[in-house]
C-alpha positions, 0 to 999 in steps of 0.5 A: 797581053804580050805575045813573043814570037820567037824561036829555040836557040835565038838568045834574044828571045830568051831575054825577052822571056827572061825580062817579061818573067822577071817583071811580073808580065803575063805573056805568051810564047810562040815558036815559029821555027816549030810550027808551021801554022805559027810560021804563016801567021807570023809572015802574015802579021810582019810580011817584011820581017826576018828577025826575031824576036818580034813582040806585040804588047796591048796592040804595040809591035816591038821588032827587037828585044831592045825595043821591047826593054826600053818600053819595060824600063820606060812606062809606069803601066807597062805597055801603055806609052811613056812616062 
């Protein structure tokens, strides 16, 4: 299972939704500038991080949408490690 964390107007998690979608991968969306909840169990899973997105894939942190694209592009069963 993927997990975006994200936020509205953040054109890279829109890619990353966008790239999940357009490969067939299930995935879950969070949005932490509308929740606060989501907020603190975001600073609490990446403490030093201020960017999004920030994507976890089968136990695997991706701290940006290049990240997370070359993961898709480069592994036969996605979320699994390399070819």
């Amino acid at each position: 299972m993927i997990t975006i964390y994200g936020g509205a107007g953040c054109p890279w998690c829109q890619r990353a939704k966008e790239l999940a979608e357009g490969t067939g991968l299930k995935y879950e969306y969070i949005d932490v500038k509308a929740d606060a909840d989501a907020l603190a169990n975001f600073s609490e899973l990446f403490p030093n991080t201020r960017t999004i997105p920030q994507i976890m894939w089968n136990g695997t942190h991706f701290d940006s949408y290049k990240a997370f694209a070359e993961e898709v592009q480069n592994t036969r069963n996605y979320g699994e490690g390399p070819l």
